[in-house]
C-alpha positions as CSV (number, residue, x, y, z in Angstrom):
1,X,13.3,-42.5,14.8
2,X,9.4,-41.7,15.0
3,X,8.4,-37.5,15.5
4,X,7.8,-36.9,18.7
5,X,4.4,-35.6,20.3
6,X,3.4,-32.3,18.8
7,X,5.7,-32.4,16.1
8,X,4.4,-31.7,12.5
9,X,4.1,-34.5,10.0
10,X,7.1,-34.8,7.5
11,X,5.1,-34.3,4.7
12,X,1.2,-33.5,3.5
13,X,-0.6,-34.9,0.6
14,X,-1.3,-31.8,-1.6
15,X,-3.5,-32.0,-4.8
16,X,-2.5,-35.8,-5.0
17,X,1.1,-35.1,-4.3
18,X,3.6,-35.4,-1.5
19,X,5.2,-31.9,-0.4
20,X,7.3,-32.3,2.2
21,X,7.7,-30.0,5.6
22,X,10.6,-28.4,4.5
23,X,9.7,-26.9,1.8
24,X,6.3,-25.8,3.4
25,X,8.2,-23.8,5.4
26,X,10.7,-21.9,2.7
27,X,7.2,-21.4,1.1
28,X,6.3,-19.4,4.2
29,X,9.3,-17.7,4.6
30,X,9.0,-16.9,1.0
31,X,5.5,-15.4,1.4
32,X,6.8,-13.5,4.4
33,X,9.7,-11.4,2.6
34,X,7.0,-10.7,-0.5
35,X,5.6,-7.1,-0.6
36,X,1.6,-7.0,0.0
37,X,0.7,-6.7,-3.5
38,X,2.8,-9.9,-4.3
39,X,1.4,-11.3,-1.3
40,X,-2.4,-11.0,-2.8
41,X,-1.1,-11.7,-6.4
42,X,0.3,-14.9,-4.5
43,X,-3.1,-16.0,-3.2
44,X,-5.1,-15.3,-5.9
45,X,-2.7,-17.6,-8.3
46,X,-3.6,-20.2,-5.9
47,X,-6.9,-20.7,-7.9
48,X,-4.9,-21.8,-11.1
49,X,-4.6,-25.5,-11.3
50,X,-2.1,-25.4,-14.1
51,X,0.3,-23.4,-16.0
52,X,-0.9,-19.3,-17.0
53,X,0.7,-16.5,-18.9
54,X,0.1,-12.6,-18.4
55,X,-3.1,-12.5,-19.8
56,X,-4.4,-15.1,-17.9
57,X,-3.4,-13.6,-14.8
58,X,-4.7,-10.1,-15.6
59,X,-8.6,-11.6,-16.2
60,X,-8.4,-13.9,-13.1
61,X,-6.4,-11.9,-10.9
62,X,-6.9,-8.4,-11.7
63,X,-9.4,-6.9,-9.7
64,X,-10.6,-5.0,-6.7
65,X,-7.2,-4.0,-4.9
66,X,-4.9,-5.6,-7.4
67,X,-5.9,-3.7,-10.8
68,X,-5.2,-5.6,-14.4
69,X,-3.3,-3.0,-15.4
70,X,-0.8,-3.3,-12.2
71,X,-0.4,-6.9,-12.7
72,X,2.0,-7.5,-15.1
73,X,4.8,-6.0,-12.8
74,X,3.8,-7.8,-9.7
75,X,3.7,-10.9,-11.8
76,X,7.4,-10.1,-13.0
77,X,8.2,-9.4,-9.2
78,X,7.0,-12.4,-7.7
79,X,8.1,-15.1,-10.3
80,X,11.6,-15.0,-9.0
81,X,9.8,-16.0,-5.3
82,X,7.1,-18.6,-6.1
83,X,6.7,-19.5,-9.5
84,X,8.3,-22.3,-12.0
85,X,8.5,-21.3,-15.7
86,X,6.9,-23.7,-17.8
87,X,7.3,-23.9,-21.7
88,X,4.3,-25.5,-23.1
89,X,3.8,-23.4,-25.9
90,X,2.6,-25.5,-29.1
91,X,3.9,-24.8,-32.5
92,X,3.0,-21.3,-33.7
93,X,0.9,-20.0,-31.1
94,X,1.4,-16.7,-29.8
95,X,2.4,-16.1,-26.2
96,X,4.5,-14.6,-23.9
97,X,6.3,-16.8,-20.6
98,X,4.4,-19.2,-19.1
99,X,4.5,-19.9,-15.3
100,X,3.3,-22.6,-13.1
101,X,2.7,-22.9,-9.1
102,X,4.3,-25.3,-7.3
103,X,2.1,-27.3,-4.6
104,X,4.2,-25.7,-1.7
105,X,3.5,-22.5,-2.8
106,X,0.0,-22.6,-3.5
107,X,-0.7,-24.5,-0.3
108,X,0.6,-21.4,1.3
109,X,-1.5,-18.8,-1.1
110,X,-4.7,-21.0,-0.6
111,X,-4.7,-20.6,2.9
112,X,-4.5,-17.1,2.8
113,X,-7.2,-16.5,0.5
114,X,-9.5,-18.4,2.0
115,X,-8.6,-16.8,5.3
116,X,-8.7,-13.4,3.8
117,X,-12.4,-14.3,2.6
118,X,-11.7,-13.6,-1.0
119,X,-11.6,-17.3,-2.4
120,X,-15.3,-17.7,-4.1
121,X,-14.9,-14.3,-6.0
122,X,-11.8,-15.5,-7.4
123,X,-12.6,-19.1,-8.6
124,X,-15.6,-17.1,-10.0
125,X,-13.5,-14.8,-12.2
126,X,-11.2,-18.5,-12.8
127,X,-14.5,-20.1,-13.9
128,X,-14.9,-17.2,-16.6
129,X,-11.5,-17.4,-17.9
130,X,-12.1,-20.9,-18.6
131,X,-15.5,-20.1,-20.5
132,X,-13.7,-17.7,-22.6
133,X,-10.6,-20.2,-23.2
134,X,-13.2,-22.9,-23.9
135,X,-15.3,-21.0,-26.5
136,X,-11.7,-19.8,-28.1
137,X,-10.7,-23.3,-28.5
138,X,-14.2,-24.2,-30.1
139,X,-13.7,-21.3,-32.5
140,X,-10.7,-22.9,-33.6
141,X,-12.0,-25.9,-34.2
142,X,-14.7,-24.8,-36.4
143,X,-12.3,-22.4,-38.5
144,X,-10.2,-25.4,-38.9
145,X,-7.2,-24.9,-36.4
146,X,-7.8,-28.2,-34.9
147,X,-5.0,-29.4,-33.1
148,X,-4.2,-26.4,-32.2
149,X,-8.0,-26.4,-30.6
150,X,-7.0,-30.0,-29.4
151,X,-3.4,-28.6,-27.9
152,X,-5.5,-25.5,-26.1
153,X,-7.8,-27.7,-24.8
154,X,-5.6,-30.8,-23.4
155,X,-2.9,-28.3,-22.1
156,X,-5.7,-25.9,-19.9
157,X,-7.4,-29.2,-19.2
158,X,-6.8,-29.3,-15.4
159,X,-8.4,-25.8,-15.0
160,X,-11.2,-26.5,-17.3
161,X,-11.7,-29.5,-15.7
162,X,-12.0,-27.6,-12.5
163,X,-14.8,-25.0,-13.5
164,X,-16.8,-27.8,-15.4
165,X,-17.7,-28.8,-11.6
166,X,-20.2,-26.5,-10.6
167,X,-20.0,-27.3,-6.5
168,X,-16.6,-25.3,-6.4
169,X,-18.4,-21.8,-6.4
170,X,-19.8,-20.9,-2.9
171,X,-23.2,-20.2,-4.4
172,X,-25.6,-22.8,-4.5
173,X,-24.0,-25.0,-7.4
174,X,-27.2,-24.5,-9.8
175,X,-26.2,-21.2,-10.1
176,X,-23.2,-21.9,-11.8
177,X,-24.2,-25.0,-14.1
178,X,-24.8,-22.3,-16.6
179,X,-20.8,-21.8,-16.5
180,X,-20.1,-25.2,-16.4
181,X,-22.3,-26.4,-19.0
182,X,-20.8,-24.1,-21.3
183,X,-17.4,-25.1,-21.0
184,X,-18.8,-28.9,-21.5
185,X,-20.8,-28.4,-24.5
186,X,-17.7,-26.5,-25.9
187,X,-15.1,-29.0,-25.7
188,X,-17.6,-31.3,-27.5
189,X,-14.5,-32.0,-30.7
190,X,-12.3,-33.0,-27.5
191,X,-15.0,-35.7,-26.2
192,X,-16.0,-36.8,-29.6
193,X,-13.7,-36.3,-32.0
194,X,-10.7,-36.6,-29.5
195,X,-11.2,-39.9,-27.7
196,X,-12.0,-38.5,-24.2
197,X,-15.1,-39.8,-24.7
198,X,-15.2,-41.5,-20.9
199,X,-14.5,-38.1,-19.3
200,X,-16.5,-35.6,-22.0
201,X,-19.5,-38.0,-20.3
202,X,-19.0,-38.0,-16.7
203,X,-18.1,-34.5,-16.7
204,X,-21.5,-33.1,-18.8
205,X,-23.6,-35.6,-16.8
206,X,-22.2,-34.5,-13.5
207,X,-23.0,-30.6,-14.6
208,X,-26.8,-31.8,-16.0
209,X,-27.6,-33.5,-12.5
210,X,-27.1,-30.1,-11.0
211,X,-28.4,-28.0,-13.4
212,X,-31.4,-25.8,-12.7
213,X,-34.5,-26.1,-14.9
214,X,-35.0,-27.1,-18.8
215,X,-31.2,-27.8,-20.1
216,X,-30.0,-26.2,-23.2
217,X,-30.8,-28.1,-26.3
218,X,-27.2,-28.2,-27.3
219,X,-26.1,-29.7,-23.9
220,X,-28.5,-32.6,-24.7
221,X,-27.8,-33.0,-27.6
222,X,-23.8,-33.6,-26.6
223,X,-24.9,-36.0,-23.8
224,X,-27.0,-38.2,-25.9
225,X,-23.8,-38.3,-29.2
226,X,-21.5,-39.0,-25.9
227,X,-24.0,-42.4,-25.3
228,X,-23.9,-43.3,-29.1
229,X,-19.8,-42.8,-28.7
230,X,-19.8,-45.1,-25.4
231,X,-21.7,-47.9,-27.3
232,X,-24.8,-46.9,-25.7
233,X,-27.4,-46.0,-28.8
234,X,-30.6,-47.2,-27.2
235,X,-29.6,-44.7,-23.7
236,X,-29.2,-41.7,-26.6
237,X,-32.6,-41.8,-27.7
238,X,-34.4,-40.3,-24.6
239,X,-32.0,-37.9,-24.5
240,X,-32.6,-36.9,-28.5
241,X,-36.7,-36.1,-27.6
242,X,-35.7,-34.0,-25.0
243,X,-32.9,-32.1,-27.0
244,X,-35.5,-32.0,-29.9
245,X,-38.3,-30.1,-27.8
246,X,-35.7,-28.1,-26.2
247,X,-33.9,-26.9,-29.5
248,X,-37.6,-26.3,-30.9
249,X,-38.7,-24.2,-27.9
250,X,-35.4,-22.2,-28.3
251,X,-36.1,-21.6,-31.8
252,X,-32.3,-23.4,-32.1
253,X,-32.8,-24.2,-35.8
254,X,-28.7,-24.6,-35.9
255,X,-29.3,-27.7,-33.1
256,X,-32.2,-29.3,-35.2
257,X,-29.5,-29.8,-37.9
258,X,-27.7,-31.3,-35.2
259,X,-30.1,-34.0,-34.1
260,X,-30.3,-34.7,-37.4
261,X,-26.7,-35.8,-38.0
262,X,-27.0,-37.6,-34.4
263,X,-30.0,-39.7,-35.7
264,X,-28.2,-40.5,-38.9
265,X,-25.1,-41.0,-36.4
266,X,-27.3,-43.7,-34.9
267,X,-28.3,-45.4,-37.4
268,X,-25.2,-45.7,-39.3
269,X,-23.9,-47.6,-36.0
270,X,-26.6,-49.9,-36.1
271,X,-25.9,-51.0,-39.8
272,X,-29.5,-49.1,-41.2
273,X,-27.0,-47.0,-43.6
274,X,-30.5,-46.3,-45.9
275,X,-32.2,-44.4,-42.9
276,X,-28.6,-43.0,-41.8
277,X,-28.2,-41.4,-45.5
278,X,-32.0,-39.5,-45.3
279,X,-30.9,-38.1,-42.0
280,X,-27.6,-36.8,-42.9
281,X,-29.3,-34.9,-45.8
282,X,-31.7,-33.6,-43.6
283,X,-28.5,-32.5,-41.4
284,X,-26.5,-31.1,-44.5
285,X,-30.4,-28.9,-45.1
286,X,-30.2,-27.5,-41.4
287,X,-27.0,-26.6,-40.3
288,X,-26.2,-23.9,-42.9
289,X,-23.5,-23.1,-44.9
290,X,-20.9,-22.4,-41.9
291,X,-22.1,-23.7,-38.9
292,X,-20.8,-22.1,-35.7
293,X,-20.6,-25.3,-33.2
294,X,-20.2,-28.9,-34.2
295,X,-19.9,-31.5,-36.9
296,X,-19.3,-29.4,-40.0
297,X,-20.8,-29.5,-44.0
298,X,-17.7,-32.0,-44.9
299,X,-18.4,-34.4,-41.9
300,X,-21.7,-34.5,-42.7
301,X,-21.0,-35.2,-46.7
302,X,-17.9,-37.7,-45.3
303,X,-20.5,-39.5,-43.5
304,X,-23.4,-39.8,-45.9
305,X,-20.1,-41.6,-48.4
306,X,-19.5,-44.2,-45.4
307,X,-23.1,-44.6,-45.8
308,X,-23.2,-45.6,-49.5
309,X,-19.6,-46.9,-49.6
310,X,-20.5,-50.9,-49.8
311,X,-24.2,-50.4,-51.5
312,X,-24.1,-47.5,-54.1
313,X,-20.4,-46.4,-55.1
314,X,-21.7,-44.1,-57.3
315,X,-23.8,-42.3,-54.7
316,X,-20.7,-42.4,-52.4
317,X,-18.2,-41.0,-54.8
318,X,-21.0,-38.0,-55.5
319,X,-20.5,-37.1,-51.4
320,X,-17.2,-37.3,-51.5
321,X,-17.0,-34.8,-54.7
322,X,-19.2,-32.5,-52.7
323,X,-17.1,-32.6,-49.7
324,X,-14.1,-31.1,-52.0
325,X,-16.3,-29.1,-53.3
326,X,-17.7,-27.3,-49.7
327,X,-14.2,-27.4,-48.1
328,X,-12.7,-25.7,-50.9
329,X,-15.2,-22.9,-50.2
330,X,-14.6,-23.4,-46.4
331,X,-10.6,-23.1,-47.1
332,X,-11.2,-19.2,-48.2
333,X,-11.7,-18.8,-44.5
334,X,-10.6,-21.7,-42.7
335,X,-8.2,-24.5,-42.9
336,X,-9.2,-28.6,-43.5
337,X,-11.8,-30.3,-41.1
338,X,-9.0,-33.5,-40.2
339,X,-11.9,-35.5,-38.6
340,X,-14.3,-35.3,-41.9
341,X,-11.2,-35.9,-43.8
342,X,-9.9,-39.4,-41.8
343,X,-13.5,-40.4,-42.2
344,X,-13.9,-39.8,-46.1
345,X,-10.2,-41.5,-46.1
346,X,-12.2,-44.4,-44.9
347,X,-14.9,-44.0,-47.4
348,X,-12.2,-43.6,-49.9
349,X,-10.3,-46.6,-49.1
350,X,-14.0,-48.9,-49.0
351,X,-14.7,-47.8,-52.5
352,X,-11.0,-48.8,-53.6
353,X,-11.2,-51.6,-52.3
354,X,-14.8,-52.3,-54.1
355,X,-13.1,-51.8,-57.7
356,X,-10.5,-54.3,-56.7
357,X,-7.7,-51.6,-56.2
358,X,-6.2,-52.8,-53.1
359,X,-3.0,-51.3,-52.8
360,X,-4.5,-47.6,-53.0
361,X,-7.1,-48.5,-50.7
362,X,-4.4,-49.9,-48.3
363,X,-3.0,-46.3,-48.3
364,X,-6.2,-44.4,-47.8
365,X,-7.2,-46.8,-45.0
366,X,-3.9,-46.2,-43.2
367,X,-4.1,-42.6,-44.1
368,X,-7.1,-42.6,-42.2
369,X,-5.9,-44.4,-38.8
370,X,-3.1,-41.9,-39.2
371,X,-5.2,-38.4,-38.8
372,X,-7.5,-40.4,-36.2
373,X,-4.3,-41.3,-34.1
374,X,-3.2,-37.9,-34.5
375,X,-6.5,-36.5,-33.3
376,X,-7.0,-39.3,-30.4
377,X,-10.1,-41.2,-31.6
378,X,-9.8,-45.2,-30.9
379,X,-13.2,-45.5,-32.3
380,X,-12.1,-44.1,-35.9
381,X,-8.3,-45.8,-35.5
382,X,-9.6,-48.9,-34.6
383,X,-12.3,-48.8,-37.4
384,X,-9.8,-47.9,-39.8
385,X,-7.3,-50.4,-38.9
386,X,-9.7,-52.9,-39.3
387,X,-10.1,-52.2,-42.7
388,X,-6.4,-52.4,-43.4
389,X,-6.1,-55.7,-42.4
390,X,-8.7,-56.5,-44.3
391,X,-6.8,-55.0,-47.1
392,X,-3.7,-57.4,-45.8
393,X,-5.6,-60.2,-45.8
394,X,-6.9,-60.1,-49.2
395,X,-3.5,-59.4,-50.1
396,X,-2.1,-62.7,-48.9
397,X,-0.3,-61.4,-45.5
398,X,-2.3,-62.9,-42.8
399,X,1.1,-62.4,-40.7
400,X,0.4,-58.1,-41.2
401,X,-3.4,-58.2,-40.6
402,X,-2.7,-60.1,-37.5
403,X,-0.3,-57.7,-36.3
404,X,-2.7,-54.5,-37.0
405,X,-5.7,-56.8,-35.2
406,X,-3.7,-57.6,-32.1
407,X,-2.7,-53.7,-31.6
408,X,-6.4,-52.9,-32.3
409,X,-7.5,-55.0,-29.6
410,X,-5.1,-53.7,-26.7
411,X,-6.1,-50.3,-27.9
412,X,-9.6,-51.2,-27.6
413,X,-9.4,-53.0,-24.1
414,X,-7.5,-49.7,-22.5
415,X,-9.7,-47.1,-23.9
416,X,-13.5,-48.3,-23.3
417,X,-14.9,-50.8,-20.6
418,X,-16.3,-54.3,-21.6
419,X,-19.7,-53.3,-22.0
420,X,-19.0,-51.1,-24.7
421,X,-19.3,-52.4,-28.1
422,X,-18.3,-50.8,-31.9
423,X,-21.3,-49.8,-34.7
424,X,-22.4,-52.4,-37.4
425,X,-20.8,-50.4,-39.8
426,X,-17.4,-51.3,-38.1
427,X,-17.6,-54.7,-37.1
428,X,-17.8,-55.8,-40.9
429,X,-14.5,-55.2,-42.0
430,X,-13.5,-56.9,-38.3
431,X,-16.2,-60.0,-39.2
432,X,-14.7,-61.0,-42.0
433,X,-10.6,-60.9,-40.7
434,X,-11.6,-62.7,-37.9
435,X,-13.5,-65.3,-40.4
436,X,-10.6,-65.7,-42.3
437,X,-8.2,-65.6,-39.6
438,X,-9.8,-68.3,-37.5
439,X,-8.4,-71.6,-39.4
440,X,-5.3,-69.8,-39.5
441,X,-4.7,-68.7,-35.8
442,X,-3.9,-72.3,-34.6
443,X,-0.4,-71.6,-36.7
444,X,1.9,-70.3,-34.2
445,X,4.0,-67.9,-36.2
446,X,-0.1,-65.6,-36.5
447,X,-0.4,-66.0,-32.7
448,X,3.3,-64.7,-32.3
449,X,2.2,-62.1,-35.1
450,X,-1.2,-61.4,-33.1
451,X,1.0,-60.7,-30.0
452,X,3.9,-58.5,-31.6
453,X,1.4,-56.5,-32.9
454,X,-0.1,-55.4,-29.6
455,X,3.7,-54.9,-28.0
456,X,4.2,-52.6,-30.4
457,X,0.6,-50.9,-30.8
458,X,-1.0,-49.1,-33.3
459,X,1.2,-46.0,-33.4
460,X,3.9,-47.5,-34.5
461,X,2.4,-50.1,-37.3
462,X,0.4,-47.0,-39.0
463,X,4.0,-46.0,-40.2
464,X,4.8,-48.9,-41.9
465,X,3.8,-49.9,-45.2
């Protein structure tokens, strides 16, 4: 039977989600029986769009009548009413319970706030939570905690994701870019170095649209290595001039080094590996000895080796021995750079592979789409799997290297749009399987190879040998 006239719906569409009538309403009886400061606790938690511990609570929550310090009881007192516990805790981090909201219940809170007038001042303290948990995951990245960085980062995603958009405040929104842009340009390991390239760019280019006067250097600088990583080198170079006169009016001397690795970046995808090399020296001069905020002093020496690795083995190996030599200083304060190391894998595995040792270069080369699939890059999997079944191929088993090239390409086609296309530096290995493969694919055991091998994706061929 249809609801009569005047009757409420059977349900509402909340954040994306069907919550149903019923439970609306045991979310407003539960709001009723709660004490007033459980009540404005409630509210206020509304604001979260994931999960939160203590801490979390007591910087977004705590202030004007509900005081940080009083907050840890209420939250104990009103878990039991409107709260889910949540363990998403990843391996050794410290951390007490973790709670989450569920839509009901923060439907109910969010009305209240907002009729008590109080929402902008809390999405405002929300939005500076997220800078802090932003800049902390950064940290970590840099002192070589990075999936732990990664973990932080994926698992507060939705409320970083949140504060990254600017129009949420009640000021104008170019007031709060500055915010915004922070948390952006911090993540930059997730967009880069994690695979979320897609949304790393939509997110910072939604923030730069809105921001008011000259952008920071380092904010340009991530928007143009974000058009490299899309495919897009010829739509990162404007952006590079302005970074450049911005980093030089800030006296950023830390972002000239920077630009530096992004120009060598650049040219390294467009196969001018000579030009690339100059540049990343330049880089390695600029950035310092521990550089505070992106690609550190062994991805810059892990590059410069992929640089040399099919010209001048000698000058490749050279990097690579100064990339030991920098993260063993590094490791006195900080563990291993994993993206420098899946790319000097690769650089690794190319000079193997030159001196005719294919077996050992088989291993680095899977080594290397193993750390890149742990980290989440499809550019560096897919680059390294390439390799591999060259490696296969020159082996004799056109069967395997068909299997690793028909996971690569599912993996490519779900991650990046058609437009998008892989550096000249990558394509090589993939030019000369699909050379040697091409007489052969007409057999139908390699097109049932080719197939299997994108059922069962890349995940699970990186574990066997």
């Amino acid at each position: 039977m249809g609801r009569g006239a005047g009757e409420p719906p059977e349900y509402e569409v909340l954040w994306g989600e069907a919550v149903g009538s019923g439970q609306l309403a045991a979310a407003e009886a539960g709001y009723a029986s709660a004490g007033p400061a459980e009540r404005l606790l409630w509210e206020r938690l509304s604001v979260f769009e994931g999960a939160f511990d203590r801490r979390a609570v007591e910087e977004v929550c705590g202030h004007g009548a509900l005081v940080a310090t009083d907050v840890g009881a209420v939250l104990e007192r009103l878990a039991p009413l409107a709260l889910l516990p949540v363990d998403d805790l990843f391996d050794g981090e410290d951390g007490g319970p973790r709670h989450w909201m569920p839509h009901a219940m923060r439907a109910v809170g969010a009305r209240r706030l907002t009729a008590r007038g109080d929402r902008w001042i809390v999405v405002l303290h929300h939005r500076r939570w997220c800078v802090k948990v932003a800049r902390r995951a950064a940290e970590w990245w840099q002192r070589g905690r990075q999936l732990d960085a990664r973990d932080l980062a994926l698992r507060e995603l939705p409320d970083l994701a949140a504060a990254m958009d600017p129009t949420t405040a009640q000021a104008a929104p170019g007031d709060e870019t500055g915010a915004s842009l922070e948390i952006a340009v911090s993540l930059w390991f997730l967009w880069v170095a994690c695979g979320r390239i897609t949304e790393g760019r939509t997110r910072l280019r939604h923030a730069l649209a809105l921001h008011q006067g000259p952008p920071p250097a380092r904010a340009l600088w991530l928007a143009a290595f974000l058009e490299l990583e899309s495919g897009r080198p010829e739509d990162a170079d404007p952006l590079l001039v302005q970074a450049w006169a911005s980093a030089v009016r800030d006296g950023d001397e830390r972002c000239l080094g920077l630009l530096a690795h992004l120009r060598g970046a650049i040219a390294l995808y467009q196969g001018r590996a000579r030009a690339a090399a100059g540049e990343f020296r330049e880089a390695l001069e600029q950035i310092g000895d521990v550089p505070d905020f992106g690609p550190t002093r062994e991805a810059c020496w892990a590059a410069l080796a992929l640089c040399y690795s099919r010209t001048d083995p000698e000058a490749a190996q050279e990097a690579l021995d100064q990339l030991e030599l920098d993260g063993a200083r590094r490791r006195t304060w900080a563990g291993r750079d994993l993206f420098a190391d899946a790319w000097a894998d690769h650089a690794r595995a190319e000079l193997l592979a030159w001196d005719g040792e294919r077996t050992r270069a088989a291993e680095h080369a899977r080594r290397a789409l193993r750390e890149h699939l742990r980290l989440g890059s499809a550019a560096g999997a897919s680059c390294a799997a390439e390799l591999l079944a060259q490696m296969r191929l020159l082996d004799g088993r056109p069967d395997l290297a068909a299997h690793i090239l028909g996971a690569v390409d599912l993996l490519r086609t779900s991650v990046f749009d058609t437009s998008y296309r892989p550096g000249r530096y990558c394509t090589v290995a993939r030019a000369r399987s699909d050379d040697a493969l091409r007489a052969l694919l007409d057999d139908p055991e390699l097109r049932e190879a080719y197939e299997e091998g994108a059922r069962k994706g890349l995940f699970a061929l990186s574990r066997e040998r």
